[in-house]
N, C-alpha and C positions, 0 to 999 in steps of 0.2 A: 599545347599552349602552356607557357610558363602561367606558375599562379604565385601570387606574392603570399607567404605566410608568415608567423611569428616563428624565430629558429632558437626554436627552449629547451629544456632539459627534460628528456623522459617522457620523447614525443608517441613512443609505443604506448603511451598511458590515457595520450588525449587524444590522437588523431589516428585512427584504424578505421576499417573498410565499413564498420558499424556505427561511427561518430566521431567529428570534430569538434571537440568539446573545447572548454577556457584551458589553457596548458597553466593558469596561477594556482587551478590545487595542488599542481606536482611543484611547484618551485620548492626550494629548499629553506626561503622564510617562513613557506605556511606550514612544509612538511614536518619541521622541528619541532613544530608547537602542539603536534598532536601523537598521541601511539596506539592507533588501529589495532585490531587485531588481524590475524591473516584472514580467519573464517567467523561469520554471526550467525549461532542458529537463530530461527524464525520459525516461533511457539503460535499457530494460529488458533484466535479463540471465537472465528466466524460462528459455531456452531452452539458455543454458548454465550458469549458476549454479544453477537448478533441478533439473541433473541432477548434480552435487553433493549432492543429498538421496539420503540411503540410499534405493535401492529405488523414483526414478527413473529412468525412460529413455524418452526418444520415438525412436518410427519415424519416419522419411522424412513421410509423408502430416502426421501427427501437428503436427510442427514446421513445416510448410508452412501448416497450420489454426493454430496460433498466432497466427505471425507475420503472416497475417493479420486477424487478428481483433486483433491488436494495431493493426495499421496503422489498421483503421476506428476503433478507439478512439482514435485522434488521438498515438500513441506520435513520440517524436522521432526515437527511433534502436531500433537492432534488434542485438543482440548475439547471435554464432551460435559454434559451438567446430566449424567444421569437421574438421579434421584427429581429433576422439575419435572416428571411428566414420564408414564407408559411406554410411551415413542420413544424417548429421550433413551430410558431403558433396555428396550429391546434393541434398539438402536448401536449399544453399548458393545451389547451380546454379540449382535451381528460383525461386528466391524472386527471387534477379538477375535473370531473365528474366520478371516477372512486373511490373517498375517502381510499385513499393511509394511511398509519400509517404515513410515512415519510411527512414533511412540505417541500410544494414544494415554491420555491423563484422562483423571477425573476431576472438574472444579468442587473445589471441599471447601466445607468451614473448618471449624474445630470441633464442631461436633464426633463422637465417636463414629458415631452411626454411617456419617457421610465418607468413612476413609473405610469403614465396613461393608460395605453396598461395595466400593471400587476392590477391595479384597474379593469378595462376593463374585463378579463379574469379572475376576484375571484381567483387569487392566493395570498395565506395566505402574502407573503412579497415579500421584496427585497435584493437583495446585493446590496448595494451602492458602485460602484465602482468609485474614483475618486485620480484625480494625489496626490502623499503624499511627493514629494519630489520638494522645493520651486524652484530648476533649474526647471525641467521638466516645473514646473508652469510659470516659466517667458518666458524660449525658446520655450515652444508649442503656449503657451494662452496668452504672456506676463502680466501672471498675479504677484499681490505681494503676498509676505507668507503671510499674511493680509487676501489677497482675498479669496485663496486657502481654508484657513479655513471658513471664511463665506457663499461662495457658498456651499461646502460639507453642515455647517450648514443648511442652507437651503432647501437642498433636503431631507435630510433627519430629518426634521418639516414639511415639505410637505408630507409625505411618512405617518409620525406618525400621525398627522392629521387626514389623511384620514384611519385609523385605520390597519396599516399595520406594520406586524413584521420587525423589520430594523436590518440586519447586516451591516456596516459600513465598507467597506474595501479602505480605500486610501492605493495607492500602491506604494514601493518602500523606504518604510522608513526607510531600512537599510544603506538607503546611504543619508537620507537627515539629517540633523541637530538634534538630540537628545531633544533639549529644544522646535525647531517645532512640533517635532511628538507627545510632552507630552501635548501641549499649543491644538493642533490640536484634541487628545483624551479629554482635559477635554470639551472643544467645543461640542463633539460628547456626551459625558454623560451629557451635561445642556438639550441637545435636546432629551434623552432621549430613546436613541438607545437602541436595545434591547443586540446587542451584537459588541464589536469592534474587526476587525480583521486588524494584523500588519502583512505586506510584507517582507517576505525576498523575494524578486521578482525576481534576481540572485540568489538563495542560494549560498551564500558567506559569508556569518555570522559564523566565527566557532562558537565550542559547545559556548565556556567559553564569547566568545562577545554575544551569544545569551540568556545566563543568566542575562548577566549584563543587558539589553537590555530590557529583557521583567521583571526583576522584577521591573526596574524604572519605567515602563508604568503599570504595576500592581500597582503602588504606584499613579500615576497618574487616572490610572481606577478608581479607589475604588471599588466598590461593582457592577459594569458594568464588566460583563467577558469579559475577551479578547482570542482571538481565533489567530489561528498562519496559513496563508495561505505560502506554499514554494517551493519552485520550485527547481528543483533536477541539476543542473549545473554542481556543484563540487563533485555531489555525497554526500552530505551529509544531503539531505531531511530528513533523516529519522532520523539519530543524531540530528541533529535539534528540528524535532519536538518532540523527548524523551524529551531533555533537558530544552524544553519550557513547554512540560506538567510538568517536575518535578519542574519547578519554578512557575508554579499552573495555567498556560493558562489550558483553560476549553475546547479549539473548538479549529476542527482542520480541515483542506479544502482539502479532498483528489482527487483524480481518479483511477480507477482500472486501474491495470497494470503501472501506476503511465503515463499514456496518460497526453497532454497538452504541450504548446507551447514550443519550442526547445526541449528540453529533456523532457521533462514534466514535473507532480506535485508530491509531495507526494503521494507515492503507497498504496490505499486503504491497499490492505493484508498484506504490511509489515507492516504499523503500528498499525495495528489491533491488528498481533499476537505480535508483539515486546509490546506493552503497557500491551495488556491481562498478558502474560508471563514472561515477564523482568522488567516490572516496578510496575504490579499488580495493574493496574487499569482498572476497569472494561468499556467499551464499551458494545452496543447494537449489534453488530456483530454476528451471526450465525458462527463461524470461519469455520464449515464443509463444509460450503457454499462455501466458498471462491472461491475456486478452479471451482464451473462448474460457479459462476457469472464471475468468467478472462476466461475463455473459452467462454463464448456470448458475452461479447466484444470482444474480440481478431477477433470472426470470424465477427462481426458487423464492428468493425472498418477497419478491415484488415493489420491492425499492428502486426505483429510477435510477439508474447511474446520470449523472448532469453531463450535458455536452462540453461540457469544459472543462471535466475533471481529468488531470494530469493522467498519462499512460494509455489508460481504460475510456476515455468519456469521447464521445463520435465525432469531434470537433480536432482533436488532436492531429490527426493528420491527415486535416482538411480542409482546402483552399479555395478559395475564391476573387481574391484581390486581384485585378488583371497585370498592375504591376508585380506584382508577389509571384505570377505564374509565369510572366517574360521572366525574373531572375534567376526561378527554378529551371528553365530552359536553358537558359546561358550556363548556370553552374552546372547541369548537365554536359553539355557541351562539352565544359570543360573537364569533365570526368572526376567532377566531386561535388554531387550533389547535398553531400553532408556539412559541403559548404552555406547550404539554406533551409539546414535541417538540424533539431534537437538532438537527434539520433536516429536511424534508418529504420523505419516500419518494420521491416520483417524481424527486426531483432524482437519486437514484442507482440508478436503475430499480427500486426496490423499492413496494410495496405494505406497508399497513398493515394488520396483521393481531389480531384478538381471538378470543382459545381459550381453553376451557372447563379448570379445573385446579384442585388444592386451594383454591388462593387467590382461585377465582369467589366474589362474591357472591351472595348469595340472588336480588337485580332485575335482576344479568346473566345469570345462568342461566335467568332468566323470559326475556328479552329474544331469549337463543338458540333457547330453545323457541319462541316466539313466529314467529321469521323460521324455524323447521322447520314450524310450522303447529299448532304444541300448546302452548293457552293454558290452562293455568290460574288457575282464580278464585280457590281458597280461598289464601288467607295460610299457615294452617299446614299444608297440603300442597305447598304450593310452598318452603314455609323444610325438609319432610323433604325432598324431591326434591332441594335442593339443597345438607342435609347426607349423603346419599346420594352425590354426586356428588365431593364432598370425600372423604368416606370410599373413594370407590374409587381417585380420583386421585391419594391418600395410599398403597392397596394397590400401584397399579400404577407408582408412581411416572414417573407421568406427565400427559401431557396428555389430556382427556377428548373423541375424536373425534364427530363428528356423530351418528355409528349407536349408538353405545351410550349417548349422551346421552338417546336418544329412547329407549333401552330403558328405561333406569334409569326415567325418568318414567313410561314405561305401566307398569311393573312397580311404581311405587309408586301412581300411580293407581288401580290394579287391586286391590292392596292396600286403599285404601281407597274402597274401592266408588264410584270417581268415574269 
C-alpha cells in the first residue's frame, strides 16, 4: 500500500523502524541555529537529590540496588551524599568496591570535612555544591560576591589537589547577576575543575533566556564544559535542558522519574529519549531499560509514578478510544504503525496496550470479546453489550478489566435469550 509522506531532508533522522517523528528538527533553518554536541553525559543525582523529596529515604541495600541498576542502564556518573546518614555511608563503601562503569561523586559543600570523608571512602570526585547567587551569599553567610567566589575557589583546589574529579555546581545562578556567574565560572576554570555546572534551581529560565544564558557562560567556560543542573517547577526542565544541550552544554544532572526537591529534577527518561530522538544526540543510555530502572525506584522510593507521565507513566502507551484502535489497525495494515505512534514501545521497554473503557467502541469490544472467546453475531446485542460497557465504565470511572467484560456480555446475553 502506497503511504503519502512528507519527502525532507535527513529522513534517516526522523523516520526509522523505532519512530516517525516531525522531519522540521532536521530542516536546515532549525539546524543552523543550534550546535549540539555529538555526545551529553547524564550525572544522575536520584540517590542524593531524591532524598531531598519529602518522605524520601533509602537504606544501605536500597542505594546499593539503584546504583546499580543505574550503572547497567548505561548512567555516566553516580552522585551519592555520603556524610547525610550511616546508610548513606556504608552505602559509599559498598558501591567503590563493587567497580561500577558509572563514576561515582560525592555531593560536597565547601566544607573541608565533606571532600575529606569522599577522600576517606576512594570515591573518584565531587560535586562541589556552593551558594551562586551573591544575595543568598550576604543573607545566609553574610558574605561578599568577592567571597563567594574565593571560598568556592578554594574547595575546589583542595579537592584537585588531592587528586579528585571536580564538578563545580554553585547554585541558583539564574537569578543572580550575569557578570557574577561569568567572573565566578572563570574562577572555577583557573582552578581547574573538571566540569562546571549552572543552576536553574527554580526552573524558571524560559527556553530563549536559557540560550542567552548559557552561551555567555560557554563563552566564559572555554574549553571547561559546562553542564546544566534543573529543576522541574514551571514544568519546563526538560525544554530547558534541550535547549541548553543545543547551545552545546555537554552534562546534564538528572533523576529517574524526575524525584528531588519540591517537584523534582530533570526526568532521567524524558531526556534521554527527547535528546536520543529529537535532537539526535547520542547519550550512554540503554533506552530499553528505561522503563523496569522507573519501576525499582518507583517501588524503592514509594513515589507514585503518574499515569501520564511522558516515557515511564502506564498511560503512555495505552489505548482505549475505539476510533484510536481502528487507526492503529489500519496503520498497521499498512506496515507503519509509527505512523499512530510517539515512537515504538519496545524502544523504551514498554508494550502496547488496548483496554476496554467508556470510550471503547462497539467493534473493539467485539474484538475483545472475541480474543476472551465470546463471539457475538447479532449487531444489536453486541451495540447493547457495548453500551453496557460504557455505562459501567462511566459508573466506575474507570477502565473495564477482562473478568467483568465477560460478565457484562453473558449477563446481557442472557438477558436476551442468546
Amino acid at each position: 500500500m502506497e503511504v503519502v509522506r512528507l519527502d525532507l531532508p535527513n529522513k534517516e533522522k526522523w523516520d526509522t523502524e523505532k519512530y516517525w517523528l516531525t522531519p522540521y528538527n532536521w530542516i536546515e533553518e532549525v539546524r543552523s541555529k543550534i550546535t549540539p554536541p555529538e555526545r551529553v553525559v547524564l550525572h544522575d543525582a536520584t540517590i542524593r537529590e531524591g532524598q531531598q523529596m519529602p518522605g524520601v529515604a533509602f537504606k544501605r541495600d536500597e542505594i546499593v540496588m539503584i546504583a546499580k541498576a543505574l550503572d547497567e542502564l548505561g548512567i555516566d556518573r553516580i552522585e551519592l551524599i555520603p556524610f547525610l546518614s550511616k546508610d548513606d555511608e556504608e552505602a559509599a563503601k559498598e558501591l567503590v568496591n563493587m567497580g561500577l562503569n558509572a563514576k561515582l561523586l560525592s555531593f560536597v559543600s565547601w566544607k573541608k570535612e565533606d571532600t575529606d570523608l569522599a577522600l576517606k571512602l576512594d570515591l573518584e570526585g565531587i560535586v562541589l555544591d556552593f551558594v551562586g547567587n551573591p544575595w543568598q551569599g550576604k543573607v545566609f553567610w553574610n558574605l561578599k560576591p568577592e567571597e563567594i567566589i574565593e571560598r568556592g575557589l578554594n574547595a575546589a583546589l583542595y579537592a584537585k589537589e588531592h587528586g579528585l574529579y571536580v564538578v563545580a555546581m554553585p547554585w541558583d545562578d539564574f537569578k543572580a547577576p550575569l557578570e557574577f556567574v561569568e567572573k565566578n565560572v572563570k574562577a572555577l576554570v583557573e582552578a581547574h575543575v573538571d566540569r562546571i555546572t549552572i543552576c536553574d534551581t527554580y526552573g524558571d529560565a524560559l527556553p530563549w533566556a536559557m540560550e542567552y544564558v548559557m552561551k555567555r557562560l560557554k563563552e566564559a567556560a572555554g574549553k571547561t564544559p559546562l553542564e546544566l543542573h534543573i529543576h522541574n517547577d514551571f514544568g519546563l526542565a526538560t525544554a530547558g535542558a534541550l535547549v541548553a544541550v543545543a547551545s552545546g552544554i555537554e552534562g546534564l544532572h538528572v533523576t529517574v522519574n524526575g524525584l528531588g526537591e519540591r517537584v523534582g529534577l530533570l526526568s532521567l527518561e524524558e531526556i534521554a529519549v527527547a535528546l536520543e530522538f529529537l535532537l539526535g544526540v547520542k547519550t550512554n543510555i540503554k533506552l530499553e531499560k528505561l522503563y523496569e530502572v522507573s519501576k525499582i525506584v518507583e517501588e524503592i522510593s514509594k513515589v507514585k509514578v503518574a499515569v501520564n507521565k511522558p516515557i515511564v507513566g502506564e498511560n503512555q502507551f495505552k489505548y482505549t478510544a475505539g476510533w484510536i484502535t481502528w487507526m492503529h489497525r489500519k496503520a498497521r495494515e499498512a506496515g507503519k504503525l509509527t505512523g499512530m505512534l510517539p515512537f515504538m514501545p519496545e524502544a523504551v521497554g514498554r508494550k502496547l496496550e488496548y483496554v476496554v473503557s467508556k470510550g471503547s467502541g462497539t467493534s473493539f469490544v467485539a474484538e475483545r470479546l472475541a480474543e476472551l472467546g465470546i463471539t457475538v453475531e447479532d449487531p444489536e446485542v453486541m451495540r447493547k453489550i457495548a453500551y453496557k460497557v460504557k455505562e459501567t465504565a462511566n459508573t466506575l470511572k474507570s477502565t473495564v478489566s477482562d473478568s467483568l467484560l465477560i460478565r457484562i456480555a453473558r449477563e446481557v446475553l442472557e438477558k436476551e435469550g442468546k
